[in-house]
C-alpha positions in Angstrom: 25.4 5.1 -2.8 26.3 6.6 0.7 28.8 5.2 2.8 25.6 4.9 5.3 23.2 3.0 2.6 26.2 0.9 1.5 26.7 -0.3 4.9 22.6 -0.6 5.4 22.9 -2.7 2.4 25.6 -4.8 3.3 23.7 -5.3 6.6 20.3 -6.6 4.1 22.6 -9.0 2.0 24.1 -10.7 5.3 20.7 -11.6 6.6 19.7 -13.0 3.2 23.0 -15.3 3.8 21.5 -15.9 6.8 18.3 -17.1 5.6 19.9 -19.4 2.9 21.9 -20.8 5.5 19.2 -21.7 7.6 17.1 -23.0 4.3 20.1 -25.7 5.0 19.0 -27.0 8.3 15.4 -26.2 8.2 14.1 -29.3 6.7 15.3 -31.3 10.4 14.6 -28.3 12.6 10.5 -28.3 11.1 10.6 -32.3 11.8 11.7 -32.1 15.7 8.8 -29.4 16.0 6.1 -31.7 14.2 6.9 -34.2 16.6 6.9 -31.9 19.6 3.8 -30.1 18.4 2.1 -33.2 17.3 2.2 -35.4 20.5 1.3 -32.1 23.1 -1.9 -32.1 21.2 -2.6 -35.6 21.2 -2.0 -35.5 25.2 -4.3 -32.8 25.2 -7.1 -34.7 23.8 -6.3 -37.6 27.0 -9.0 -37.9 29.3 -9.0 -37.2 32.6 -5.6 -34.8 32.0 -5.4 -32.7 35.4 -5.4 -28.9 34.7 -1.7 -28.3 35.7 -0.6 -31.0 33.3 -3.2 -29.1 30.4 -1.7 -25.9 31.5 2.0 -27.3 30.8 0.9 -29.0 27.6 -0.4 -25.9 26.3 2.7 -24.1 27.3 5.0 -26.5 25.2 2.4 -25.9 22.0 2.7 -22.3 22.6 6.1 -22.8 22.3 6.6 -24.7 19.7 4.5 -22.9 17.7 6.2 -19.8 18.1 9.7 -21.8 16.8 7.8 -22.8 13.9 6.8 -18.9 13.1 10.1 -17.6 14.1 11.4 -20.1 11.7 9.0 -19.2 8.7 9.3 -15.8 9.1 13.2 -15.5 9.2 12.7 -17.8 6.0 10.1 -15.2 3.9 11.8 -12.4 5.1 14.9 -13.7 3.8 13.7 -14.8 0.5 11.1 -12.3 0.1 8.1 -15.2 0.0 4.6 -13.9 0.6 3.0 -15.1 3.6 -1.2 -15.6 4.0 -3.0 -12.8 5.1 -6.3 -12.5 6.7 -8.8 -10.0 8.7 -6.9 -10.6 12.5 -7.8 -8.5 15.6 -4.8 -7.1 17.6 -7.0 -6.9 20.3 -7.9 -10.8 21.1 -4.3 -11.8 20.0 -3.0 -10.0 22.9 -5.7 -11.2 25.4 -5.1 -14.9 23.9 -0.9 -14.7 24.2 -1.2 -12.3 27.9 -0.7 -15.5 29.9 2.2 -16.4 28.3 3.2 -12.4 28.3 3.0 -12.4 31.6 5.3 -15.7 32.4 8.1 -14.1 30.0 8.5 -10.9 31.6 8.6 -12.4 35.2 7.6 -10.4 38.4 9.7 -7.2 38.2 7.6 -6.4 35.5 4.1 -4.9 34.7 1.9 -5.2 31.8 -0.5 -3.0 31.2 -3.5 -3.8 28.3 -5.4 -0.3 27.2 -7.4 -2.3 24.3 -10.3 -0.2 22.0 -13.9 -0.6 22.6 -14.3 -2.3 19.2 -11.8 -5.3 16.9 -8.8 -3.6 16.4 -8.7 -5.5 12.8 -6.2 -5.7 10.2 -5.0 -7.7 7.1 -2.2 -9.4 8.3 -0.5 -13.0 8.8 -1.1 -14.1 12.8 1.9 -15.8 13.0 3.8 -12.8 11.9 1.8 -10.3 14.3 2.8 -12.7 17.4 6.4 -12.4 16.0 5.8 -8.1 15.9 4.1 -8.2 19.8 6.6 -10.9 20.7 9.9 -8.9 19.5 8.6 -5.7 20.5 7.4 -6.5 24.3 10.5 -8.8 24.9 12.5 -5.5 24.0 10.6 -3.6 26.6 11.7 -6.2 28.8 15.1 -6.3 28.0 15.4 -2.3 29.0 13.8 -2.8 32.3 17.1 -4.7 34.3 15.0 -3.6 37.4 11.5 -4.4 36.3 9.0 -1.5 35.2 6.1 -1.0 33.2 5.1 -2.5 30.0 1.7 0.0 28.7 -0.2 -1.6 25.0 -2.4 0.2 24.2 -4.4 -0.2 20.9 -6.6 3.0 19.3 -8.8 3.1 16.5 -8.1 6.6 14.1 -10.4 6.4 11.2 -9.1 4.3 9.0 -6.1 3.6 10.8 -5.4 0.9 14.0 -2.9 2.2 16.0 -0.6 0.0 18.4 1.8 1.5 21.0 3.8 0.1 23.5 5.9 1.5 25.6 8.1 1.1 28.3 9.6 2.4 31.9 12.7 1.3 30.8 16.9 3.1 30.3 15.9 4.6 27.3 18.3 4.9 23.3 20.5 7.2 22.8 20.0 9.8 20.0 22.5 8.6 17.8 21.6 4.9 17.8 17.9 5.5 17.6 18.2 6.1 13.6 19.6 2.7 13.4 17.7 0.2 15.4 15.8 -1.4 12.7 19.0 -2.2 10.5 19.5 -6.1 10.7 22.0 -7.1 12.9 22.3 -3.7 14.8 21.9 -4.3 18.5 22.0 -2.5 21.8 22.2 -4.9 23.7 25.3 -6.6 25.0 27.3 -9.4 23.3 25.4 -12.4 23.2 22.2 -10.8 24.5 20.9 -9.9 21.1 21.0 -10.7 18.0 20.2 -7.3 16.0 17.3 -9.2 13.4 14.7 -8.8 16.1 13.5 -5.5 15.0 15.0 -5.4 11.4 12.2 -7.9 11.3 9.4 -6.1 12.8 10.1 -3.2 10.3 9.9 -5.6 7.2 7.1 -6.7 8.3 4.7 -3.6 8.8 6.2 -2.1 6.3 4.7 -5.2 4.1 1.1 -4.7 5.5 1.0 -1.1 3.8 1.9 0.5 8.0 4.4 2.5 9.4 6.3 2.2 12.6 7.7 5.4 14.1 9.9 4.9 17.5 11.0 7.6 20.1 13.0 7.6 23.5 14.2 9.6 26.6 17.1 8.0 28.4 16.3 7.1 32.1 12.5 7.5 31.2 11.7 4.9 28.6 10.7 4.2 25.3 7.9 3.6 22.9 7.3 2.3 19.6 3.8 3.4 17.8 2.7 1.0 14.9 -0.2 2.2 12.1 -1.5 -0.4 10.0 -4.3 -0.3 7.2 -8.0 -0.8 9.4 -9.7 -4.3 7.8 -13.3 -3.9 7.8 -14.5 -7.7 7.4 -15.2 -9.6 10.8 -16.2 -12.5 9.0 -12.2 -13.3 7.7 -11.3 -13.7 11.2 -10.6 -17.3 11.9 -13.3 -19.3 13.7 -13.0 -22.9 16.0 -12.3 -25.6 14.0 -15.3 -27.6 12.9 -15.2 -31.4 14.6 -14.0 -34.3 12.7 -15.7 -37.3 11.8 -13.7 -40.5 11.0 -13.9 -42.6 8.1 -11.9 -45.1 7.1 -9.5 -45.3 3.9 -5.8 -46.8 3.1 -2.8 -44.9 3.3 0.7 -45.4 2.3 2.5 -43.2 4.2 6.6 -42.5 3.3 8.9 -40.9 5.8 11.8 -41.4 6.7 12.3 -39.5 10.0 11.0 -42.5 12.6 9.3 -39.9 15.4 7.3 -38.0 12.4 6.4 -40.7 10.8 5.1 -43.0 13.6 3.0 -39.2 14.6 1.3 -39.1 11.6 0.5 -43.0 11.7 -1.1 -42.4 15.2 -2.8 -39.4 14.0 -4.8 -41.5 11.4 -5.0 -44.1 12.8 -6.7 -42.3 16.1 -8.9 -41.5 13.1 -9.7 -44.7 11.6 -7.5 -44.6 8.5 -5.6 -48.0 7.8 -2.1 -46.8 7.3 0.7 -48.7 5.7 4.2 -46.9 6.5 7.8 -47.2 4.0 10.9 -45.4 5.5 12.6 -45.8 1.7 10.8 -45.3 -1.5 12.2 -49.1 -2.5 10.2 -50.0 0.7 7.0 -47.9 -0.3 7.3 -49.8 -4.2 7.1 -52.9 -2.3 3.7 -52.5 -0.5 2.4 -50.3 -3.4 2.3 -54.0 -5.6 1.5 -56.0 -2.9 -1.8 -53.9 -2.5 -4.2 -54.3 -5.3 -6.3 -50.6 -2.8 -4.5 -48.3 -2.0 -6.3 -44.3 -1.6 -3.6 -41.7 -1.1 -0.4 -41.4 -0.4 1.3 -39.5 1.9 5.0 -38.9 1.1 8.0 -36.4 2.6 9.6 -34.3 -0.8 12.8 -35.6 0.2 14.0 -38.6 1.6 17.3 -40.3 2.6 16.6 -43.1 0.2 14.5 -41.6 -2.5 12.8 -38.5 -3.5 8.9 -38.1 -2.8 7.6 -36.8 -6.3 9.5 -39.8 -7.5 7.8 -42.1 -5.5 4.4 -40.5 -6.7 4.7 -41.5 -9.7 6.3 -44.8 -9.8 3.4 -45.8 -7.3 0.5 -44.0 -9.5 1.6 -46.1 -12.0 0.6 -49.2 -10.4 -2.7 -47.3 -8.6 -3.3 -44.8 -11.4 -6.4 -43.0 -9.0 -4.4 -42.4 -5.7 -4.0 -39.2 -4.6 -0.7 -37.6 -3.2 0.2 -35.6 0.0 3.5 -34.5 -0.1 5.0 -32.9 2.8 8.3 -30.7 3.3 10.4 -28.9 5.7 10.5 -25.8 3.4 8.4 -23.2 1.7 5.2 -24.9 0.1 4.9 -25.8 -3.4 1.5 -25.8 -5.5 0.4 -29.0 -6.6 -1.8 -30.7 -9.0 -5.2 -32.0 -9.6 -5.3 -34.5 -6.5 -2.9 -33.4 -4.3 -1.6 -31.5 -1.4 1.4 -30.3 0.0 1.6 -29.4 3.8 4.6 -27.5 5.1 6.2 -28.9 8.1 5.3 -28.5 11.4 1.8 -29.0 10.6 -1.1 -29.5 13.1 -2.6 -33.2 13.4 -6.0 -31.2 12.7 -4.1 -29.5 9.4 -3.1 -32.9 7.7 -6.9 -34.9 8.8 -7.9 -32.1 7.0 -6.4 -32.6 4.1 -6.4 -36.3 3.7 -10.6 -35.7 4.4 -10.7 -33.3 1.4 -8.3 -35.2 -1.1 -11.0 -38.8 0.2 -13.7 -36.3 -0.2 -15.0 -37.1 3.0 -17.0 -34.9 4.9 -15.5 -32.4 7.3 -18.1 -31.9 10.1 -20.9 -33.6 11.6 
């Protein structure tokens, strides 16, 4: 091996550290975004909100949200999990995340959308191709001290959808251009950049079957061209979410982190659900035989007094037809006939869902 590839390698092995290291913390990181995620969208749904205060609300989701990708992705990418994939059109992602585009670069600095006539669809994860814009049009940013031009423009080649962006900005060097895309390479100055931005962004198209090609001129800019794979089924891009319709049902809910577990109570119980709530899985045995109903339960993996799959089963011995949620701060695991496991953050709207299909209750009106 090269002294170059050894090095590239060595680079590779760090991040995977890194990953493993954030594995660690994870679990408490994914709980402070439930809560934040959970309560903006309950405010949302208050009447009579003014639009400023909508416009902010939104503004913390969007946010949040983008923690919680960031977080996944540095997570897959580090362990090499595969991620959902679906039909998703470059074209209305940009449109839908413009606004918030627009308040990151700030006023020195112009964007400029040249979108195709048609979807500009391809199979990939959404959270991951708001990470690729996100990285790459930050970085624009980033070499524009002065403010400049930001130009996206997406093209349609055949079977090919083609995205470029490019910049006014100082421009790479020659002999750093070969190595942006190494993790934890950085041009940027110390404590302005971490070097995994990019690393990243290669991984990533790289896993979608694409190809990302960069070039540069000092003093006149850069820009980054990304090919990906064309998806020809408009029907696999995501549509609104169908409306809800309350029933009512009991749930013994275990968690021991008091801000997510008082969300999810108010979630269901905005929904009609009767919800009993344990903090400790001694707490949870307690109601289970005090109950001669109960219909699912809704339990963290891990808790500070317990563990959730333990929990399952002492309380499925005393209500043998219960079904389980179990929830978790890290990658999701399969389960079994009658249940469900939800990944931290989840949406309110994610986890109604659920506890509707494992009730089987029906989902819209």
């Amino acid at each position: 091996m090269s002294a170059e590839n050894l090095e590239i390698e060595q680079q590779r092995r760090k991040l995977e550290t890194l990953g493993r290291l954030a594995g660690n913390v994870v679990h408490d990181f994914n709980n402070m975004l439930m809560v934040i995620e959970g309560y903006t969208r309950m405010l949302l749904e208050e009447p009579g909100l003014s639009n400023g205060a909508k416009e902010n609300a939104h503004e913390i989701l969007r946010a949040s949200e983008r923690a919680s990708a960031l977080t996944k992705q540095l997570l897959a990418f580090a362990r090499k999990k595969s991620v959902e994939s679906k039909g998703v059109d470059i074209n209305a992602m940009l449109r839908q995340m413009r606004n918030m585009l627009m308040r990151l670069l700030g006023e020195t600095v112009r964007l400029e959308f040249d979108l195709s006539d048609g979807p500009c669809l391809v199979f990939a994860n959404e959270s991951q191709l708001e990470q690729v814009l996100l990285n790459l049009i930050v970085n624009a940013r980033d070499a524009m001290p002065i403010g400049g031009r930001i130009l996206v423009r997406t093209v349609l080649i055949e079977q090919t959808a083609r995205l470029s962006i490019e910049d006014t900005g100082v421009g790479i060097p020659d002999d750093l251009l070969p190595r942006i895309f190494e993790p934890f390479f950085t041009t940027k100055d110390p404590g302005k950049g971490t070097g995994i931005g990019l690393s990243l962004v290669d991984e990533i198209v790289r896993a979608w079957g694409g190809t990302i090609d960069v070039s540069s001129e000092l003093k006149e800019g850069t820009k980054f061209v990304i090919d990906l794979p064309r998806y020809h089924d408009p029907q696999a891009v995501a549509g609104p979410e169908p409306p809800l319709i309350p029933k009512i049902g009991k749930i013994l809910l275990v968690e021991d982190e008091d801000g997510v577990r008082s969300l999810i109570r108010r979630v269901l119980e905005q929904r009609h659900f009767e919800v009993l709530e344990a903090a400790t899985e001694e707490a949870a045995l307690d109601i289970a035989r005090s109950e001669t109903r109960l219909d699912l339960l809704v339990t963290d993996l891990e808790l500070k007094q317990g563990e959730g799959r333990n929990v399952a089963q002492l309380v499925r011995a005393l209500h043998p037809a219960i079904n389980v949620i179990y929830i978790s701060g890290y990658v999701n695991e399969s389960g079994g006939d009658g249940e469900f496991t939800l990944q931290k953050p989840f949406s309110p709207y994610t986890l109604v869902l659920a506890v509707r299909e494992l009730l089987k209750l029906p989902q819209h009106s």
